[in-house]
Each structure stands twice: as C-alpha cells, then as structure tokens.
C-alpha positions as CSV (number, residue, x, y, z in Angstrom):
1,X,-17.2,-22.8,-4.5
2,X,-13.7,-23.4,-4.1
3,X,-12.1,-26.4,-2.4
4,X,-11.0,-24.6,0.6
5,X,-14.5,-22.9,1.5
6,X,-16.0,-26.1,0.7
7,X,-14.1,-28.0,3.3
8,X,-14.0,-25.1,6.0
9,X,-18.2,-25.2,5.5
10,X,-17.9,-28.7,6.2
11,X,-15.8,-28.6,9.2
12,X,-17.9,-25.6,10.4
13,X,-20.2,-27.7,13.4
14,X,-16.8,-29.3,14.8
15,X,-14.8,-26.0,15.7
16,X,-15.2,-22.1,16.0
17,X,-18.6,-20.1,16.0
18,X,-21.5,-22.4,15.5
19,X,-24.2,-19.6,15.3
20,X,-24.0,-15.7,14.2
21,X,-22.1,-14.0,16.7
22,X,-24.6,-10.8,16.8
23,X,-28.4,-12.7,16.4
24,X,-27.2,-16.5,17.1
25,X,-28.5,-17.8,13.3
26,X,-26.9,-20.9,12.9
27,X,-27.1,-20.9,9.1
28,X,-23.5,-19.4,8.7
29,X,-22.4,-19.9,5.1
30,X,-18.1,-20.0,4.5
31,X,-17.3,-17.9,1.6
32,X,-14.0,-17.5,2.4
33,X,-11.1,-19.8,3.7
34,X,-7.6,-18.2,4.1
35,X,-6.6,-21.5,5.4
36,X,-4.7,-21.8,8.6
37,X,-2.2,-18.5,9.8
38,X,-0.5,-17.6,12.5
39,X,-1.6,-14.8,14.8
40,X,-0.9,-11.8,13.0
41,X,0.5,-9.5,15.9
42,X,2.4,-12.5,17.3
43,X,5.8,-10.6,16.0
44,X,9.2,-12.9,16.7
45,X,12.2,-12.1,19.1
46,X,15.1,-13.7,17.0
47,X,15.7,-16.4,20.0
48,X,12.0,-17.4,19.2
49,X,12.5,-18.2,15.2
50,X,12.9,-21.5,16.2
51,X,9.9,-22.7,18.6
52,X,6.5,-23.2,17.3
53,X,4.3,-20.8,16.3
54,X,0.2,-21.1,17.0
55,X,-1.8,-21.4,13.6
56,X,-5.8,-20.8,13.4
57,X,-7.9,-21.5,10.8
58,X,-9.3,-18.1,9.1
59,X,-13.0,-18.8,7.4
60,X,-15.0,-15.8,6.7
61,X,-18.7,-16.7,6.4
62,X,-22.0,-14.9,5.8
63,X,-25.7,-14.2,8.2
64,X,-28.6,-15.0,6.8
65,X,-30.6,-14.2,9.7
66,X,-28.8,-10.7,10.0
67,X,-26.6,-10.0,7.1
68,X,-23.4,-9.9,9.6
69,X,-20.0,-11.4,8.1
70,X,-17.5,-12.7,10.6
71,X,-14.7,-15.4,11.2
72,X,-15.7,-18.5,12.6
73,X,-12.4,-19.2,14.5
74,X,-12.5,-17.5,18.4
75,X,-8.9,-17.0,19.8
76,X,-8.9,-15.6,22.9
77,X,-8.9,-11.9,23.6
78,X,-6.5,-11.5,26.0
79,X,-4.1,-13.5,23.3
80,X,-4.5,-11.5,20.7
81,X,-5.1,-7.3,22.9
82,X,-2.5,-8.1,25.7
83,X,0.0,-9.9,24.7
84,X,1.2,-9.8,21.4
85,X,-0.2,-6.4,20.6
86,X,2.4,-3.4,19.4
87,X,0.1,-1.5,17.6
88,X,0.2,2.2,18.4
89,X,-2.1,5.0,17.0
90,X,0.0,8.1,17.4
91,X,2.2,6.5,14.5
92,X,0.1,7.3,11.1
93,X,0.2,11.2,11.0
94,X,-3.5,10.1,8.6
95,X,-4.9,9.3,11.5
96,X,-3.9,11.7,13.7
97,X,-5.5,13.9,11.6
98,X,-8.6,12.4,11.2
99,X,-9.3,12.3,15.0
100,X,-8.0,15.9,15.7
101,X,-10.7,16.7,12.8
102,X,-13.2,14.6,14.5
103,X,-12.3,15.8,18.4
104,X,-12.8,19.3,16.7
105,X,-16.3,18.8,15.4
106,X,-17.9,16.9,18.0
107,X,-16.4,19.6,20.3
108,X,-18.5,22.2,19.0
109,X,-22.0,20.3,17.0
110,X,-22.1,18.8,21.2
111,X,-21.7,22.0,22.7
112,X,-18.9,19.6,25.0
113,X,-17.5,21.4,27.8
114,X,-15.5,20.9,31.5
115,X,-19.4,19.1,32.6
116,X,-19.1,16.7,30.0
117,X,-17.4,13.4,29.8
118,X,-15.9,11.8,26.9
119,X,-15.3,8.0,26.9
120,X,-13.1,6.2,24.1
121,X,-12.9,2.6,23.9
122,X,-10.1,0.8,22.6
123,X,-8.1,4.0,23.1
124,X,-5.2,2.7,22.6
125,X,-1.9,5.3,23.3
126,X,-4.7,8.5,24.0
127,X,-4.2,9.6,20.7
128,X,-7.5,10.4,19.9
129,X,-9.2,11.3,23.4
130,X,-6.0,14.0,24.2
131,X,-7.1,16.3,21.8
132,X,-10.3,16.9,23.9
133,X,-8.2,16.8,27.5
134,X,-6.3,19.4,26.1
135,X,-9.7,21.6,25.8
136,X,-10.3,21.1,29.4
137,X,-13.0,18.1,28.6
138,X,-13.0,15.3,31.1
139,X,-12.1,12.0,29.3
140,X,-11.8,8.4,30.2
141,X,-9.8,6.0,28.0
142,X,-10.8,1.9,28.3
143,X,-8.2,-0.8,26.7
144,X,-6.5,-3.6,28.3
145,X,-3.3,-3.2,26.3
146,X,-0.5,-2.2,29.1
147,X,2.4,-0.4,26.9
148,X,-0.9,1.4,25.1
149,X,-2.8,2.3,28.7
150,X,1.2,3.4,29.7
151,X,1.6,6.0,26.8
152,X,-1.9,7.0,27.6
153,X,-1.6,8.2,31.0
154,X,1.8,9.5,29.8
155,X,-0.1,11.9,27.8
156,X,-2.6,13.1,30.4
157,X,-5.6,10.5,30.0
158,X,-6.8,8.2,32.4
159,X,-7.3,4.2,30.9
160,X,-9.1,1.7,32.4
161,X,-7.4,-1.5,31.8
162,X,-9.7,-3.7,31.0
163,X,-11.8,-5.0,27.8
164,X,-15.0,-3.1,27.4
165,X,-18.4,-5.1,28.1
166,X,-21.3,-4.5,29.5
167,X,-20.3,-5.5,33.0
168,X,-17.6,-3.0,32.8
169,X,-20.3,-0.3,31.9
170,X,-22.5,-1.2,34.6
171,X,-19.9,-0.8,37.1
172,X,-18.9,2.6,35.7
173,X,-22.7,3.4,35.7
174,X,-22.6,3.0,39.4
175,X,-19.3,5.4,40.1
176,X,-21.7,7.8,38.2
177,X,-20.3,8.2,35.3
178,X,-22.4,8.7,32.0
179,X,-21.1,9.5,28.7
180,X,-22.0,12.7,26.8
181,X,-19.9,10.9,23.6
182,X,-18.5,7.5,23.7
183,X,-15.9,6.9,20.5
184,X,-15.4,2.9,19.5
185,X,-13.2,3.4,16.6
186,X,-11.9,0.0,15.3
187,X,-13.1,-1.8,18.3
188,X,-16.3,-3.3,17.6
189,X,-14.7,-5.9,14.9
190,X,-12.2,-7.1,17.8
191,X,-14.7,-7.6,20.1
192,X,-16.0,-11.4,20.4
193,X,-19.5,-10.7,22.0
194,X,-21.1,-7.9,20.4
195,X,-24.3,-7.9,22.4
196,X,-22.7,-7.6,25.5
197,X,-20.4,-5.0,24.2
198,X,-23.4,-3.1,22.8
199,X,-25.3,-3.3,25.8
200,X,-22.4,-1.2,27.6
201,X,-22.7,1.2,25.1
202,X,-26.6,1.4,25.9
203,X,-25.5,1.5,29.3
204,X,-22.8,4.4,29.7
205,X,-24.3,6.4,27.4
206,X,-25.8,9.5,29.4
207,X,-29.5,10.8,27.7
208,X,-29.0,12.6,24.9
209,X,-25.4,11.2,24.5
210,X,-23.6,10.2,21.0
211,X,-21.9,7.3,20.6
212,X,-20.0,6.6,17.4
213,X,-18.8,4.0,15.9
214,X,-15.8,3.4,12.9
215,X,-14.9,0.0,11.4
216,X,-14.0,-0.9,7.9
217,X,-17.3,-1.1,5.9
218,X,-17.8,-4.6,4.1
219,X,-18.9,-3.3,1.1
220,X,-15.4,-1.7,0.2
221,X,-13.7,-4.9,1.3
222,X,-15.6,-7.0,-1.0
223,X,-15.6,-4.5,-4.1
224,X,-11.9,-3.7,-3.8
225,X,-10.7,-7.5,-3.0
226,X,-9.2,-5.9,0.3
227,X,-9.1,-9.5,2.0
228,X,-5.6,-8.5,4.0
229,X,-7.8,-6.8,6.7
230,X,-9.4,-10.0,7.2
231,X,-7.2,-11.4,10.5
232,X,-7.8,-13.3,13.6
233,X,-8.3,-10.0,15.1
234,X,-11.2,-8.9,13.6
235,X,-14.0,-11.1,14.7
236,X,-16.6,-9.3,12.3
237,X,-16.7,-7.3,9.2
238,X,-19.9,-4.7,9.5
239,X,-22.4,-3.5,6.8
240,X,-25.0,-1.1,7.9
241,X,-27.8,-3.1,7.9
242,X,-25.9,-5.5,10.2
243,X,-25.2,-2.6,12.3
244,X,-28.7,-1.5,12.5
245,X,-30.2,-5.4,13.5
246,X,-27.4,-5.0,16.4
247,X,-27.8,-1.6,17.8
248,X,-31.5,-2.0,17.8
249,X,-31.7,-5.0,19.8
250,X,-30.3,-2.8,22.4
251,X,-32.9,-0.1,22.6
252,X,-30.6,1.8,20.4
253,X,-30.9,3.6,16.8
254,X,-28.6,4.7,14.0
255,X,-28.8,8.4,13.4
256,X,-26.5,9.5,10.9
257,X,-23.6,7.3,8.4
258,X,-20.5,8.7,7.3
259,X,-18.4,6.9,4.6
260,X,-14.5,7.6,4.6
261,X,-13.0,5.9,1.2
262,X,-10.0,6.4,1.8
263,X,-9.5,5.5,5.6
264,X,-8.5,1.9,6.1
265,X,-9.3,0.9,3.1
266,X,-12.9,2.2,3.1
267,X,-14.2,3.1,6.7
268,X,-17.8,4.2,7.8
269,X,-18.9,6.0,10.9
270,X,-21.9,5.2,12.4
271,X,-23.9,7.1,14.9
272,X,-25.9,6.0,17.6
273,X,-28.1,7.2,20.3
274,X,-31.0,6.2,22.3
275,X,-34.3,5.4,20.8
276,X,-36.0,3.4,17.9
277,X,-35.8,6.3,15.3
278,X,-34.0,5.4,12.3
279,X,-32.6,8.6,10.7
280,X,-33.6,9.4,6.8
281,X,-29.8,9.6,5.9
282,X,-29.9,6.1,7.3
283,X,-32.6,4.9,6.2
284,X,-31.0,5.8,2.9
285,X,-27.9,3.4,3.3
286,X,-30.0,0.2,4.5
287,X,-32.1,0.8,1.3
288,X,-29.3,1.0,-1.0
289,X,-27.6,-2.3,0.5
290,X,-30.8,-3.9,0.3
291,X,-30.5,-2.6,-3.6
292,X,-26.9,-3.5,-3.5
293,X,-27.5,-7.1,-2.4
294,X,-25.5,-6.8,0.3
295,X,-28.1,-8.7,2.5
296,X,-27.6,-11.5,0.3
297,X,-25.1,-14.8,0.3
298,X,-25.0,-13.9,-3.2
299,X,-22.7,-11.0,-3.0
300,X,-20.3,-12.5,-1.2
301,X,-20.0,-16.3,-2.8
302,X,-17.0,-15.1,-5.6
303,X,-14.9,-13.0,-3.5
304,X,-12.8,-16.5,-2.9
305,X,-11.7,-16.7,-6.7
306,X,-11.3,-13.1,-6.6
307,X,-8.3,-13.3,-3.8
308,X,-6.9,-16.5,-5.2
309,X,-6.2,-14.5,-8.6
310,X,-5.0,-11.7,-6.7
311,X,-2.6,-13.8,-5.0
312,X,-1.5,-16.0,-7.9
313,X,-1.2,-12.7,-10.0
314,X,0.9,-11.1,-6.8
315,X,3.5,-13.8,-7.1
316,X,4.1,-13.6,-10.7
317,X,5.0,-10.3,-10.2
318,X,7.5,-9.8,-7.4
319,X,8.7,-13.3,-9.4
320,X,9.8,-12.3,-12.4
321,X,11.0,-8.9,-10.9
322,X,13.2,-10.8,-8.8
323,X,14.5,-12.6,-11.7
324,X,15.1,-9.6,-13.4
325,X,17.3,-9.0,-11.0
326,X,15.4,-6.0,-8.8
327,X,15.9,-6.6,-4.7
328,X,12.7,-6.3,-2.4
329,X,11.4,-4.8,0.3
330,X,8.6,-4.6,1.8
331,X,6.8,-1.6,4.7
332,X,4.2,-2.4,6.4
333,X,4.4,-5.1,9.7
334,X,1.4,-4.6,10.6
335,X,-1.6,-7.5,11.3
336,X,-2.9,-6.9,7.2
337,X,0.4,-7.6,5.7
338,X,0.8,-10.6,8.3
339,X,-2.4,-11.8,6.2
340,X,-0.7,-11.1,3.1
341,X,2.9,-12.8,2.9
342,X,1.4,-16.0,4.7
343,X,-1.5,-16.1,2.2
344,X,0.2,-15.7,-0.5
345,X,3.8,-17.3,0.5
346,X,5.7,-14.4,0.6
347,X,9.4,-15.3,2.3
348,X,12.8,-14.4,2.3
349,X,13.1,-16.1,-1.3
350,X,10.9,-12.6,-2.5
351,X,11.7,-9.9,0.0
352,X,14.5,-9.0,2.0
353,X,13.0,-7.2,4.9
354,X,9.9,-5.6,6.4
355,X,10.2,-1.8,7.7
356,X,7.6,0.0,9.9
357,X,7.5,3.1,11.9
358,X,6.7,1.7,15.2
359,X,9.9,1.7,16.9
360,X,8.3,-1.3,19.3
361,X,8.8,-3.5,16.0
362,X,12.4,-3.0,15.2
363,X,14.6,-5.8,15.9
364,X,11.5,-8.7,15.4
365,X,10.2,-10.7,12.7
366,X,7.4,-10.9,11.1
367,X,5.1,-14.3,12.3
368,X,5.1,-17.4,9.8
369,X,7.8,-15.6,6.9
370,X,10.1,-14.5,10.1
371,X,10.7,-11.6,7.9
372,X,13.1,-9.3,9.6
373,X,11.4,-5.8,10.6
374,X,13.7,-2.5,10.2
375,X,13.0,1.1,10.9
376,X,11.8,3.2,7.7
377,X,15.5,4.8,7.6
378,X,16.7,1.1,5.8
379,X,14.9,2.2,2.7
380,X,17.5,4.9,1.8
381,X,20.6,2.7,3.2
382,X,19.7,-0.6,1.3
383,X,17.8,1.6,-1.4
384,X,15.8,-1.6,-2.9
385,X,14.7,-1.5,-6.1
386,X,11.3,-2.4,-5.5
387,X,9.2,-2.0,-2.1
388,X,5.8,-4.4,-1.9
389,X,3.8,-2.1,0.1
390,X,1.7,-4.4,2.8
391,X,0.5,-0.8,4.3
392,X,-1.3,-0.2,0.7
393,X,-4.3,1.9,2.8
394,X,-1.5,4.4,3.1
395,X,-0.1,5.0,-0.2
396,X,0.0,8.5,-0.5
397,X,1.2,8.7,3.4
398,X,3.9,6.8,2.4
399,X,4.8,8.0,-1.0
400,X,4.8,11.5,0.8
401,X,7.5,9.9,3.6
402,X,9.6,8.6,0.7
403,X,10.5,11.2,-1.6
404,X,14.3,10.3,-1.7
405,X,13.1,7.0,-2.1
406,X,11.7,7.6,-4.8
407,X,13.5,10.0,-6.6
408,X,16.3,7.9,-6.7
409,X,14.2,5.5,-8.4
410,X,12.1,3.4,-5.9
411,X,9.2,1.6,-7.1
412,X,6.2,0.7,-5.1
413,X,4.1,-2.3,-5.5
414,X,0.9,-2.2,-4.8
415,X,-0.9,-5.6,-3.5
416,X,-4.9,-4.5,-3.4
417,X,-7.1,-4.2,-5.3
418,X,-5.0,-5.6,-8.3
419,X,-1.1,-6.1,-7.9
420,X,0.5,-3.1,-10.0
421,X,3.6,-0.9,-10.0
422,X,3.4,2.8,-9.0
C-alpha cells in the first residue's frame, strides 16, 4: 500500500463518506489517493488566476458489503452541475452517433410512438432526447445545468431544471407522467445519493417501461490504468454486480448488459425494468465478475502503483521531448485531463496550451496549471510539434479532425493506458 492510500485510509472516519454510498457498509477500504485537486470543471477567467482556488481530497476506495467503488470526498452538487459546468454533448460527433444509433433502436424494439413518453436525465443540451422529438415522440429532458437546459429548449425539448431524485419523480408521478423509456447516461456516477436517485427511476418508470443506464464500467478503468476519469464529479465507479445489489433494492432487475470498449474509455449499458428477474445474459456478467474477482478488495489494491508509474513514466516523456527541443500542446479541457496535468504536474514548463472544441471554453484556463484553453484552429497556426492528448477516449475522433495536423508532421501523445507516441 502506498503512502498516500495509507494515510487517506487513515483519515477516512474524520471527513468525506463514512459508509458505502449505495448499501451504507462502513468497511470502505482506500485504494487509491490522487491527493488533493481542484474542481475539475472549475475553468479560470484570466482576472481569476490570481484568487484561490478550492482543492478536495480525491480517495477512491472499495465495498465489501456490495462491491461498489466510489470517492470518499462529497462536494456539493450544485458546485460542481451549476456552476462551473461547460460541458456540452452536441460537441463529440462519437457521441452524437452513438445516441442517434441508440434513439433509432429503442424507437422501433419499443414499438415508441406519439402515446409514449421518453424521459432523459442528465440531458444535458437535448442532444440525445431530439432525435426522438423529431419522430413525433413526446420527450422530457431533467438537468439543472442552465446554459445546457437553454440549448435544450432551443432545440425543441422541454428540461426540467432541477437534479433528478426521487422527490422529483414522485412529483412528476402525480402530473401523470410515466415513462415508457427513461435514458441516465453518465448520470448515475454524478449522483451523491443513489438510492434516492434509483427510487425515482422505480417511480417514473410506467409498467412495462425500459430504463437504461450508461457509465464507465470499472473493470476497463482498472485493466487499462484509466484513473483520469476518476474526478470529484463522479461520486462512483459501477461494476455490474454493484449495479445489480442497487437496482434490486428498489424492486427493480437487470435485464440485459451491453459493453461499449471503446466509448469513454470502456462504457456498459445496463437495462432495467420492473421485477426481481435477473436476465441469463446478466446473469452471465455477475458470474464472470465474481470469476474475475471483481467483488474482491484484491483486484483493486495495485492499481495505486500502477498510476504512479504511469505518471512518473508520463513525465519522462514530454521531459526529454521538451529538451529535445519539440513545443507542446495539449487538446482535451475537459474534467479527465483536469485529473491528469494536476496529478501528474503538468504546467506551463511542459505545455504551451490546452485546445478544445467547446467554444464556451475559449478564452479560460484550465484549474490548478491555469493552462490557457484555445479553439482546435491553434493547432495548425502554432503547428506544435507534439500534442499530449488529455481527450485519449477519442483518439481516432481526433486523429480524423487533424489530418493537416498530422501530415505536416504532428505527433500525438498518448497518456492511458501506457504513455506512447502515435
């Protein structure tokens, strides 16, 4: 055990979650301490370089009681959803795809038509939920972000502004509406109180309703060293048999798994629906974790060495390449590569500047490096030599985006799950 997760065990009891935020163990065990990091969406005006900046401690630890992994540090919601939040969906053109594909086939396997009603939670700018308005389907969009519920209704779907719970589904219970399919894609990680949040989903659901569920799967994370999407935003990290102990204790059952590889870094999509039936397809995945040993402290205990050679080996590299003379870059400000360049120590000494899509971003710097964020367009008209890529989920994305780059010689550097040049 390293130093750091032996002293964040240690200080568990005085701060943070004292027992498992899904079935209230308190046998929590730290495997992981990223030490203390500012918020990672907390993005800088350049009049703010200069005031303080909030830091939280960032300790992953394991369930016993339910195999659930999770952060032990609780900032609140509203700090992290509402108002330092500028992520928008519509701008990965992966993504879009992905839910256009998904929207497609729930469309017709659901037999979804003008009767039915499709809720999304954590719907962010409507980019998902629009491709069913646009079939005539009644939708419903919940998240509390403003500039996100703006865009929404911009597009043509209505947003609730609020955080999803079960009060919130009781209430639309009462207005009488029921769900046919309720989509949580990326949500259930953010959300603090998972019973509550699971309840509503119990609770809106309509009989014989879908609800499904996407979040990156914790047995990719651990295999692939991915320990960038662990941020103060993401409260818990899901396996399917932590899944299963959840949705159960709220009359509800997993029907079907899908596993995505390549989404996020490794996603899965988990079905639910009323009942106490356990599907054989999943059935199949809680055996093979059980085999796996992902229900054990076990599999998780080295993954701190693992990300502390990672690091080390991450600033060799863009160290010597710097030496040698090569300018850097970086594309990605997004929460993961907040993680990374104040994990590792990645400043203005390494890279020059961050670019991103998101046009909301322009202009700010990132939190802790106060790394300058530029659109995409400065990679041709500084033309660095190398570019660390923080977005490394999205390496062919990118690589597609960048052909000039490239061809003109532009390197990539690839952080996860080994630093390498591509």
């Amino acid at each position: 055990m390293s130093t750091r997760v032996a002293e964040a065990q240690a200080a568990r009891p005085s701060r943070g979650a004292a027992a498992c935020r899904s079935c209230g163990d308190d046998g929590l065990r730290v495997f992981l301490s990223l030490g203390e990091l500012p918020l990672p969406d907390a993005l800088l005006r350049p009049d703010e370089l200069d005031g303080p900046e909030p830091r939280f401690p960032l300790d992953v630890a394991f369930c016993p009681g339910c195999s659930l992994v999770q952060i032990l540090e609780e900032v609140p919601p509203e700090q992290l959803f509402v108002d330092n939040y500028l992520y928008f969906s519509s701008f990965s053109e992966g993504l879009m795809r992905h839910s256009r594909a998904f929207a497609e086939r729930m469309i017709a396997e659901r037999s979804l038509d003008e009767r039915s009603l499709v809720v999304e939670i954590a719907s962010n700018d409507g980019y998902l939920l629009r491709n069913f308005a646009e079939r005539g389907i009644p939708v419903l969009g919940i998240d509390p972000a403003p500039e996100q519920a703006r865009a929404a209704e911009a597009a043509g779907v209505p947003t609730v502004r609020e955080f999803f719970d079960a009060g919130l589904a009781q209430r639309l219970m009462t207005e009488g509406k029921r769900a046919d399919l309720i989509v949580a894609n990326n949500v259930m990680a953010h959300t603090p109180t998972l019973n509550s949040f699971v309840e509503g989903l119990s609770t809106l659901l309509a009989d014989g309703g879908l609800a499904t569920i996407e979040n990156t799967y914790v047995k990719d994370l651990i295999d692939h060293c991915e320990f960038d999407t662990i941020y103060h935003e993401h409260f818990c990290y899901f396996s399917c048999s932590a899944v299963d102990a959840l949705v159960r204790r709220h009359g509800l059952a997993l029907v079907d798994v899908e596993h995505f590889p390549s989404l996020q870094g490794g996603t899965l999509r988990w079905h639910v629906a009323h009942g106490t039936a356990v599907s054989e397809s999943a059935r199949a995945w809680l055996e093979a974790e059980r085999e796996q040993g992902l229900t054990d402290f076990a599999y998780y205990e080295r993954f701190g060495e693992r990300v502390d050679g990672i690091r080390a080996s991450l600033l060799e590299l863009l160290r010597s390449r710097r030496a040698a003379g090569r300018s850097i870059a970086a594309y990605g400000a997004a929460a993961k590569g907040s993680t990374l360049v104040n994990f590792a120590g990645i400043g203005p000494d390494l890279v020059d500047f961050v670019v991103d899509r998101n046009v909301h971003k322009h202009g700010l710097h990132m939190p802790g490096t106060h790394l300058p964020i530029r659109d995409v367009g400065a990679l041709l008209e500084e033309q660095p030599d190398d570019v660390l890529l923080l977005a490394w989920n999205y390496l062919d994305e990118v690589r597609g985006q960048q052909e000039e780059f490239v061809r003109r010689g532009g390197r990539f550097i690839v952080p996860v799950p080994e630093p390498q040049v591509v």
